[in-house]
C-alpha positions as CSV (number, residue, x, y, z in Angstrom):
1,X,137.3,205.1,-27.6
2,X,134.7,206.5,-25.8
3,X,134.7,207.1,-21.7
4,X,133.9,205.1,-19.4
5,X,132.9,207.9,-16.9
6,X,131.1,211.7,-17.0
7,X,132.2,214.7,-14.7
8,X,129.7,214.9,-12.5
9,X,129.8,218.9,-12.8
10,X,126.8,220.4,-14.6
11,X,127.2,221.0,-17.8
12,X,128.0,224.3,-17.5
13,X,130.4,224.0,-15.1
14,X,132.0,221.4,-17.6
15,X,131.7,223.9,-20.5
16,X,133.6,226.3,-18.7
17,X,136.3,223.6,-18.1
18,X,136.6,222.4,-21.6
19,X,136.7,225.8,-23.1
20,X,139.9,226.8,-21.0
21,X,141.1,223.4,-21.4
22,X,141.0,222.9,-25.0
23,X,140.9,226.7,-25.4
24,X,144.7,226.8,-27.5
25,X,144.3,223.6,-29.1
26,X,144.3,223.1,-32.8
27,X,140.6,221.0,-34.9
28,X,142.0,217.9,-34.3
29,X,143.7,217.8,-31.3
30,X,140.0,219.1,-29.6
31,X,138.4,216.6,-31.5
32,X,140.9,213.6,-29.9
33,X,140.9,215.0,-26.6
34,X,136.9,215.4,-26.7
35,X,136.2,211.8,-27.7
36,X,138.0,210.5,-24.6
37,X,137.4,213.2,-21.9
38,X,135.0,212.5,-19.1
39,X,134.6,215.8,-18.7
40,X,132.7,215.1,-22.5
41,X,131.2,212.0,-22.2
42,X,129.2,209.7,-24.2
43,X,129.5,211.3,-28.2
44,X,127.8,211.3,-31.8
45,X,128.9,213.1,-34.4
46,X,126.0,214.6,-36.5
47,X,126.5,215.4,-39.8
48,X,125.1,216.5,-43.2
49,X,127.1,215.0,-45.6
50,X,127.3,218.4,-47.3
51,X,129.5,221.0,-48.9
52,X,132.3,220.8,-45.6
53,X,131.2,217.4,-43.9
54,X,133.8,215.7,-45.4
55,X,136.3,217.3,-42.9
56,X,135.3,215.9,-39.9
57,X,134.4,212.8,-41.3
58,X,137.8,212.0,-42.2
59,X,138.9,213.4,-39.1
60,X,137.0,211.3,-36.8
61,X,137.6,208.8,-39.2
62,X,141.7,208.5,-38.8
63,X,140.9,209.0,-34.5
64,X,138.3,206.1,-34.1
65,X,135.9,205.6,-37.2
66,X,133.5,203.4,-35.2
67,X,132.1,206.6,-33.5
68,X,128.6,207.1,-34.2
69,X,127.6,209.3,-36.8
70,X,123.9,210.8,-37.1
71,X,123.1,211.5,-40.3
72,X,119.2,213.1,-40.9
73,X,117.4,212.1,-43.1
74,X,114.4,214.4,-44.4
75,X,113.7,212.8,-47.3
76,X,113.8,216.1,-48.9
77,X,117.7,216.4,-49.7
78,X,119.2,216.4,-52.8
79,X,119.8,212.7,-54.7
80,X,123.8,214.1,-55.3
81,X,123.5,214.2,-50.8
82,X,122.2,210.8,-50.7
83,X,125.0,209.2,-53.0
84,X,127.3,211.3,-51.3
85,X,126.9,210.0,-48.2
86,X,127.4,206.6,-49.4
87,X,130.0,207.3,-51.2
88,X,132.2,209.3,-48.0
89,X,130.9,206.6,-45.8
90,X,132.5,203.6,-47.6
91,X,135.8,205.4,-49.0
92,X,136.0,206.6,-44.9
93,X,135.6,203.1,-43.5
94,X,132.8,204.8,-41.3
95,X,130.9,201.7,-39.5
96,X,128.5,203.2,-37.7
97,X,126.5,206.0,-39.7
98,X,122.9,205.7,-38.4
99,X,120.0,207.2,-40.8
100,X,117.9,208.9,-38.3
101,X,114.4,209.9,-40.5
102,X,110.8,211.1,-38.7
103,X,108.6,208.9,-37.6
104,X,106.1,207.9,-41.0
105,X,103.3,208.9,-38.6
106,X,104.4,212.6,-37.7
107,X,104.7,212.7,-41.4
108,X,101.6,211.7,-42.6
109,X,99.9,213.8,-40.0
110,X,101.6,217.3,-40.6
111,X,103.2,216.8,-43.6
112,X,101.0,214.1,-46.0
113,X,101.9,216.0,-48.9
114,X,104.9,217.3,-49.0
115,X,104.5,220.7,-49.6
116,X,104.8,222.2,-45.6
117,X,108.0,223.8,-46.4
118,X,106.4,226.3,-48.6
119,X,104.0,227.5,-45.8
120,X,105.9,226.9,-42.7
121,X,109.6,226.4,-42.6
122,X,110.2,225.8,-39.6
123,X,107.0,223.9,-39.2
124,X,108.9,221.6,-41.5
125,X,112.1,221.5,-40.2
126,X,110.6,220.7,-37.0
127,X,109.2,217.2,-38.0
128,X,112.1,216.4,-40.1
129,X,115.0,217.7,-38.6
130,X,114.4,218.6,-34.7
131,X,112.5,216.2,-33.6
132,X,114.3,213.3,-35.1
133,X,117.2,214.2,-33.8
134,X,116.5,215.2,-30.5
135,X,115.1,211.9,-29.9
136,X,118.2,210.1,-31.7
137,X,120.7,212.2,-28.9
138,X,119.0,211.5,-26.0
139,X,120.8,208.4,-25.5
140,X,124.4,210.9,-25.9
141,X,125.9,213.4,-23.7
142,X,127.6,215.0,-26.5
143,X,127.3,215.6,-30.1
144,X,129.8,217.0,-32.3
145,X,128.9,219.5,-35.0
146,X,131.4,221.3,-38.1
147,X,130.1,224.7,-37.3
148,X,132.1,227.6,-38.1
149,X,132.3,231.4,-36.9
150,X,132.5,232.2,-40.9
151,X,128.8,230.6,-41.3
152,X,127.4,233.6,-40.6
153,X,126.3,236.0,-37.8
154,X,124.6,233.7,-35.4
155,X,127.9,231.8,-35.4
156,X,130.4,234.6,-34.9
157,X,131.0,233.7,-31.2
158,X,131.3,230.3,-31.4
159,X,133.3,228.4,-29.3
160,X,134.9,224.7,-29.2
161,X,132.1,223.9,-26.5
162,X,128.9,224.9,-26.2
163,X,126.1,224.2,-23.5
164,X,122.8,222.5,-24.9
165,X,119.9,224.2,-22.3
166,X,121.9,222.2,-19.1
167,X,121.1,218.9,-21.0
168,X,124.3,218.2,-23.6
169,X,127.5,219.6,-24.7
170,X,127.8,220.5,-28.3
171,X,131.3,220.4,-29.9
172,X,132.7,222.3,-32.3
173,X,136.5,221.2,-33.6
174,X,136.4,223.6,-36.4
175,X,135.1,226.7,-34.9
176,X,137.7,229.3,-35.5
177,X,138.9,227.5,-39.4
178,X,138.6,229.8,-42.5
179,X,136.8,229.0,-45.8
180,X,141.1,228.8,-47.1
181,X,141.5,226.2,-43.8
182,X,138.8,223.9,-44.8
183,X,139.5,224.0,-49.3
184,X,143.4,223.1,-47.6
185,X,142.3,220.4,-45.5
186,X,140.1,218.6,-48.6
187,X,143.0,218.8,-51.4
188,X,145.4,218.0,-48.9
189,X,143.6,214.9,-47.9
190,X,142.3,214.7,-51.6
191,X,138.7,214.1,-50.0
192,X,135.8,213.8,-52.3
193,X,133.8,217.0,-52.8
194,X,129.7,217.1,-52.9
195,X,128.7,217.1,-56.9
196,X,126.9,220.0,-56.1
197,X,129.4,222.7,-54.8
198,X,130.9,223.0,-58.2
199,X,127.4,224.1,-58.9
200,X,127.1,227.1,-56.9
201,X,126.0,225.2,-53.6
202,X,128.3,226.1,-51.2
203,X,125.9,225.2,-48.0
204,X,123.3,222.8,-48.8
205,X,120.3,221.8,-46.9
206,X,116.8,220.4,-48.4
207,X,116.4,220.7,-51.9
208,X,113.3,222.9,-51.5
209,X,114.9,225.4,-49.4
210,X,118.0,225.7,-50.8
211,X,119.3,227.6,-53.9
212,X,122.8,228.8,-55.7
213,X,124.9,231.7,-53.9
214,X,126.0,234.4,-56.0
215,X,129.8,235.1,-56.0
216,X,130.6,237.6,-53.1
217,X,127.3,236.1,-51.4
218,X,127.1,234.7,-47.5
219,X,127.9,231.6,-48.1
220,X,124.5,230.5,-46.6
221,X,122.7,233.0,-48.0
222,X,120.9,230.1,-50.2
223,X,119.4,228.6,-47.4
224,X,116.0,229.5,-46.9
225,X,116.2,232.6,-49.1
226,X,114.2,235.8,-48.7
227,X,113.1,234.4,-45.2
228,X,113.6,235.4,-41.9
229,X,115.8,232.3,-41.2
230,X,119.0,231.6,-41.0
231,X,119.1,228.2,-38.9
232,X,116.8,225.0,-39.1
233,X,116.3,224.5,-35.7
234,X,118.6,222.0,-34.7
235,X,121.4,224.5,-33.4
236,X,121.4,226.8,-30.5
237,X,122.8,230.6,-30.1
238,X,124.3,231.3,-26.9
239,X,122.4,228.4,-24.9
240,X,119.2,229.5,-26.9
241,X,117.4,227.7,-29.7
242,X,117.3,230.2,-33.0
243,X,114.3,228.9,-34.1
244,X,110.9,227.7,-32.7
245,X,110.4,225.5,-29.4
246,X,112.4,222.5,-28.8
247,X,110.2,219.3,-29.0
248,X,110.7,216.7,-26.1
249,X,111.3,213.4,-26.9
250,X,107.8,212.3,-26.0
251,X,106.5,214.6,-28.6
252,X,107.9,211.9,-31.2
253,X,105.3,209.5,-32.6
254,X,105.5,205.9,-31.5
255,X,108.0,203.8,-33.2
256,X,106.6,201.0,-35.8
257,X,106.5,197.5,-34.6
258,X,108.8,194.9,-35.2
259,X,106.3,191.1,-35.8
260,X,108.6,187.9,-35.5
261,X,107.1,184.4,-34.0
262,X,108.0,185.6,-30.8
263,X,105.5,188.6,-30.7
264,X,106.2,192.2,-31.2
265,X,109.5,193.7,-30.1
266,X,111.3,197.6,-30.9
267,X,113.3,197.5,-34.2
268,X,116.4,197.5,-33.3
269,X,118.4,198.1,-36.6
270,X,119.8,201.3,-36.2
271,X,122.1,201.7,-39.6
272,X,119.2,202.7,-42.0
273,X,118.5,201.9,-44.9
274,X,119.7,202.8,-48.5
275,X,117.9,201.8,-52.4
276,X,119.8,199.7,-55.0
277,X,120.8,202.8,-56.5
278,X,122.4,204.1,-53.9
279,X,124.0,200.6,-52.7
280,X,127.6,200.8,-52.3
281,X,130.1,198.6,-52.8
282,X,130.2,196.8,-49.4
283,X,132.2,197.5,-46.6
284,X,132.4,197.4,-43.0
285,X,129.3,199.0,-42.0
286,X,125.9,197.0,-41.9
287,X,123.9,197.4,-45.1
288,X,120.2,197.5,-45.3
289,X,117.7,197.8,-48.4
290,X,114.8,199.2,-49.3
291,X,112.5,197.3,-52.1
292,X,109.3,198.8,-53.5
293,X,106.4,195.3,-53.7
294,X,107.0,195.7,-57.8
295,X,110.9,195.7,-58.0
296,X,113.0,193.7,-59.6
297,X,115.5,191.6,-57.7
298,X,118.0,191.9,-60.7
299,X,119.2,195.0,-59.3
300,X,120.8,192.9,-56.7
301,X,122.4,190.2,-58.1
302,X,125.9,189.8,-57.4
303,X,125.5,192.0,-54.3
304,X,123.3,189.9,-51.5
305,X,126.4,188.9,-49.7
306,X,126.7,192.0,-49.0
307,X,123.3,193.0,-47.6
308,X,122.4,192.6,-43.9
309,X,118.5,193.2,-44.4
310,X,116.3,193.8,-47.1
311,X,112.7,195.4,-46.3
312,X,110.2,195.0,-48.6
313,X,107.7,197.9,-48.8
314,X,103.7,196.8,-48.8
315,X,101.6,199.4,-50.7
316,X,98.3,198.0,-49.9
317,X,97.4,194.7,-47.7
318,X,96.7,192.7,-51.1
319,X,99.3,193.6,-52.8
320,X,100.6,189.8,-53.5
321,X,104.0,191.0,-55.2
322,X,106.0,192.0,-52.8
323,X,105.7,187.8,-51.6
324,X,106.8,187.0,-54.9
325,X,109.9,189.4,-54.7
326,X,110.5,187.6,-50.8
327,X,110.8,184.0,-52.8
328,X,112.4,185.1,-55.6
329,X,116.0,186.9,-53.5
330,X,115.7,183.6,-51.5
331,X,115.9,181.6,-55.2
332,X,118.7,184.2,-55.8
333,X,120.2,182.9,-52.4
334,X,119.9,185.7,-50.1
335,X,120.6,184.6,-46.7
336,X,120.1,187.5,-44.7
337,X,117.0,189.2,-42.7
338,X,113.8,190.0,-45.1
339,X,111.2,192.0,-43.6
340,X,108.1,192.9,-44.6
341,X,106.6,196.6,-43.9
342,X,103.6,198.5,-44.7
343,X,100.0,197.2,-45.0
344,X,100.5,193.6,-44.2
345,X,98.1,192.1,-41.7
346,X,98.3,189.5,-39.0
347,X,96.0,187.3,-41.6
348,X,99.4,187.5,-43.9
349,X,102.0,186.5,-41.1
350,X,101.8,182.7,-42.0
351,X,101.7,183.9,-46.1
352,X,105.0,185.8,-45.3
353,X,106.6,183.6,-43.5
354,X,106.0,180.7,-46.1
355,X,107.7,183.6,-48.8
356,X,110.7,183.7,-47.1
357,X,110.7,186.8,-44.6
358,X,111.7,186.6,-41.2
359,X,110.0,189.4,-39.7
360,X,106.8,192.1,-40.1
361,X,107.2,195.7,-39.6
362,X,103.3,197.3,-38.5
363,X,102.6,200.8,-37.9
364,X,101.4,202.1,-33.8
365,X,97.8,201.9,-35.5
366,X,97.9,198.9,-36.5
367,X,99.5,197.4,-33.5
368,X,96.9,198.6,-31.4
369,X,94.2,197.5,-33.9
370,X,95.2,193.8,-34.1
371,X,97.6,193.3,-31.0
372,X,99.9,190.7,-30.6
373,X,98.0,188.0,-29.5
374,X,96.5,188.3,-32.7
375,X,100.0,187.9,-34.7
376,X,100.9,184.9,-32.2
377,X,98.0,182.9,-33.0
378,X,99.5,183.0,-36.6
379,X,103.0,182.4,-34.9
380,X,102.5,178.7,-35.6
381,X,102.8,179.5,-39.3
382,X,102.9,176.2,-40.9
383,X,99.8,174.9,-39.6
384,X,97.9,177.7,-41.4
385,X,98.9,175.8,-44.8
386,X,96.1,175.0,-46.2
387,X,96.9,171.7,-48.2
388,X,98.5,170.3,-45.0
389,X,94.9,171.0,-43.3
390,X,92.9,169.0,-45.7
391,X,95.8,166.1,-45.2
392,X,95.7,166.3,-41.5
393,X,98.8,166.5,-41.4
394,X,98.8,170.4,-39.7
């Protein structure tokens, strides 16, 4: 359970507290006390889903698994991370694990093509890691990390607690573990393991940046090999960032739109979303999917029940299959949200709407091109059916 009430100290008047506080206590026992101290405050935990993750996870998991758990999304990891993090999430119970991504528009802006990472690392870590994050925390006072003084030099000093730049408190339970502490902790708790550590990936990061460690090698020696870099940006030394400036929240793109019949609105699904091949089993946490216009609802069957939302991606605004796909789940009997997303104009509202979907989702551009008194004339949707016209009947 989280507190109800922060120190009013500054944080690192509160860091100082916490360290000598906590300073003789064991992982879990700082982990416990952290999640309930005012001192603390509000907390996510942020986490990889890579070679250690699993750790902390179950951890927080057996103290209170509806903590929120950030996990970043670059859209340049590794498939084995993605299923992974399905996988650890369901067999945990976890029921809040939030995909934060960047915003499509910073992408397409800096980063249309995919291919920043091999001029500008950090350039690229920035839009897909920093930034997403540090607008994702902003709403915490604390955020809970499985660094480790092992990890390598920048970590050597680390501490429990650690002051964010006056602004959050960063926690880290497994500071002073061994690599022997965490391999106990995972066949002890017979945790699953990330596909690709038996592989030779003993800290993995973006598939792009990150390679196989020799035997005898830092363990994160494969991370951004032959550079001058040893963090992505998202971690501070000492109260310092290691890398690069630290974007403001305002520096993140506007959000995309949410279009119902009541006008525009923030999207306020927060769980992410996964692809039928990396749809679990169910569970307790809400599930959302994404559909390419040309896919075929057969991968679903037997699983809507199971499905909170299903977005339907819109390559191009006449792309008339991805309103077929919206009919044929209904058919199929789904019963939950369907949105629409991509290039779909306020001409189509009434077209989707008719297909089954509850909702639109519209880039900044195009909410300022066609605003919503342009999607609410269409908000009457049935009266723009054509054959009900000529009847008079609309």
């Amino acid at each position: 359970m989280q507190p109800n009430t922060l120190h009013t100290g500054s944080v690192a008047e509160r860091i100082g507290f916490l360290n000598d506080r906590y300073r003789n206590h064991a992982a879990q026992a700082v982990l416990e006390h952290a999640l309930n101290d005012s001192d603390v405050g509000n907390i996510a935990m942020v986490s990889s889903f890579g070679a250690e993750s699993v750790v902390l996870l179950h951890m927080l998991s057996v103290i209170d698994r509806n903590i929120p758990v950030l996990f970043i999304d670059t859209q340049m990891l590794f498939e084995e991370t993605l299923a992974y993090q399905t996988e650890v999430s369901q067999k945990l119970g976890l029921t809040d694990v939030r995909v934060i991504r960047a915003a499509p528009a910073a992408v397409a802006a800096h980063d249309p093509d995919g291919l920043l990472h091999k001029s500008d690392t950090d350039a690229c870590c920035n839009i897909r890691k920093v930034v997403p994050l540090e607008n994702a925390l902003s709403k915490f006072d604390a955020w809970i990390t499985g660094r480790k003084r092992f990890q390598g030099s920048t970590r050597a000093a680390l501490d429990f607690f650690e002051n964010e730049e006056d602004r959050r408190i960063k926690i880290n339970p497994l500071a002073h573990w061994t690599p022997q502490d965490v391999q106990d902790y995972i066949i002890n708790n017979r945790l699953p393991r990330h596909p690709l550590v038996a592989q030779g990936y003993p800290s993995i990061g973006c598939a792009p940046c990150t390679s196989r460690v020799a035997p005898g090698e830092d363990p994160r020696a494969g991370r951004w090999r032959d550079q001058d870099k040893e963090e992505c940006g998202i971690h501070f030394v000492n109260g310092k960032i290691v890398r690069g400036p630290l974007p403001t929240v305002e520096d993140e793109p506007e959000m995309n739109t949410i279009v119902t019949d009541a006008g525009f609105a923030a999207d306020e699904w927060t769980h992410g979303f996964v692809t039928p091949d990396t749809l679990g089993g169910g569970g307790a946490a809400a599930v959302a999917v994404d559909l390419a216009s040309d896919a075929d609802p057969a991968v679903l069957a037997g699983r809507l029940d199971g499905i909170d939302l299903i977005r339907v991606d819109f390559p191009s605004f006449a792309d008339g299959r991805g309103f077929t796909l919206a009919r044929r789940l209904r058919l199929m009997g789904f019963n939950g949200r369907l949105r629409a997303k991509g290039h779909v104009i306020a001409d189509q509202y009434a077209m989707a709407r008719r297909s089954g979907f509850d909702e639109v989702e519209i880039s900044p551009e195009l909410a300022k091109r066609q605003p919503q008194d342009q999607w609410l004339a269409r908000a009457n949707w049935q009266s723009h059916d054509y054959l009900n016209r000529l009847r008079g009947t609309a």
